[in-house]
C-alpha positions in Angstrom: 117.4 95.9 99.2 116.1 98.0 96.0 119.2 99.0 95.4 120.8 95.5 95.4 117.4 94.2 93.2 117.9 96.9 90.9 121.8 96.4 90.3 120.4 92.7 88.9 117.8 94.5 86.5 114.6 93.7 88.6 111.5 95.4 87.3 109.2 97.8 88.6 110.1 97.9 91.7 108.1 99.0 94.5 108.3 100.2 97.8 105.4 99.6 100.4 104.9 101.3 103.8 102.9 98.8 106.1 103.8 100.5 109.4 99.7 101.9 110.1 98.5 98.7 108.1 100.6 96.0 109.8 101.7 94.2 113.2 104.0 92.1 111.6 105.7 93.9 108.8 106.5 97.8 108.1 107.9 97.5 104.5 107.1 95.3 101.2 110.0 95.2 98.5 108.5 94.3 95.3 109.8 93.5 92.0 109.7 91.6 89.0 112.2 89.6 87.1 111.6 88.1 83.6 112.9 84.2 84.2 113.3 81.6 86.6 117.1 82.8 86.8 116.8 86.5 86.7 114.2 85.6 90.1 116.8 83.5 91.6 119.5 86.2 90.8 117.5 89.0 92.1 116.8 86.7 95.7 120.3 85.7 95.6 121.8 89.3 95.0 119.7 90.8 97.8 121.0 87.9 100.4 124.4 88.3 99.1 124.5 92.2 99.9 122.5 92.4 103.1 125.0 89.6 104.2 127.9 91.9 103.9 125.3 94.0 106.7 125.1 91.1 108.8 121.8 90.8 108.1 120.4 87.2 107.0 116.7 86.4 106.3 114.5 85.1 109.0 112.5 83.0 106.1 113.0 82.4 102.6 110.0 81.0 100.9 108.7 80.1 97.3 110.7 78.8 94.3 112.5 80.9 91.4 110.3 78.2 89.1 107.2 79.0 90.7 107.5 82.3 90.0 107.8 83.7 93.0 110.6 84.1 96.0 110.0 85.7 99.4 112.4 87.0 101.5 111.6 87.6 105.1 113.6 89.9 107.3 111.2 90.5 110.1 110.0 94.0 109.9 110.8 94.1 105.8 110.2 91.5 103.9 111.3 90.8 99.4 108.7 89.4 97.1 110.2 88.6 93.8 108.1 87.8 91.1 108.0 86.4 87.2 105.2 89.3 85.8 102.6 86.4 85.5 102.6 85.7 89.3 102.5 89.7 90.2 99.7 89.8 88.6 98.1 86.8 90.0 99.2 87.4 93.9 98.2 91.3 93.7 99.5 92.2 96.4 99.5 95.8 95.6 95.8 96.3 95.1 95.4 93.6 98.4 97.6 96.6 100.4 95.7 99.6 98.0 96.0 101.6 101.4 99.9 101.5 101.6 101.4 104.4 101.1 104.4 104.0 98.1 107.5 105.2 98.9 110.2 106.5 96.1 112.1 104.0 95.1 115.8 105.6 94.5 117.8 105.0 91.1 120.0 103.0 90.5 123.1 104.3 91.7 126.9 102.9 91.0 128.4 99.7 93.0 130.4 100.9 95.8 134.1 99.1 95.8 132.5 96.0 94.1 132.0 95.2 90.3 129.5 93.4 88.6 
């Protein structure tokens, strides 16, 4: 999922472990983009790849235009944001107690160009 994100220039992207804070959830992806477009890219992109896993969201929620997408698939779920909304949702200071996992570099396409 960061990986995919990342391939469509999302920004700072973070990695939340809910597993002791959570019964519904046991990761938060995180990221920005800096447009409507780039949001609906990013959501897009992620879909697109876990797709080829055989993985499809449970929920999708939110508008690119609203500044914010979610992505739910069950025990990990996306949140895509314009900078303005990040800021405004806080999510990271609402899970301070998470613990934030590395989030790898980008790394090159497998088989597929871009």
């Amino acid at each position: 999922m960061a990986q995919s994100a990342l391939e469509v220039k999302a920004e700072e992207p973070v990695i939340m472990d809910l597993r002791k804070l959570s019964y519904s959830f046991d990761f938060f992806f995180l990221c920005n983009a800096e447009s409507d477009r780039r949001i609906q890219t990013v959501a897009d992109h992620i879909e697109e790849d876990l797709r080829l896993s055989q993985l499809r969201p449970q929920h999708r929620e939110g508008r690119a235009d609203a500044g914010w997408l979610l992505l739910d698939y069950g025990s990990v779920v996306a949140h895509i944001f314009s900078p303005e909304s990040r800021h405004f949702y806080e999510l990271e200071r609402m899970w301070a107690d998470a613990p934030r996992l590395h989030v790898p570099a980008l790394r090159a396409p497998a088989g597929r160009s871009r």
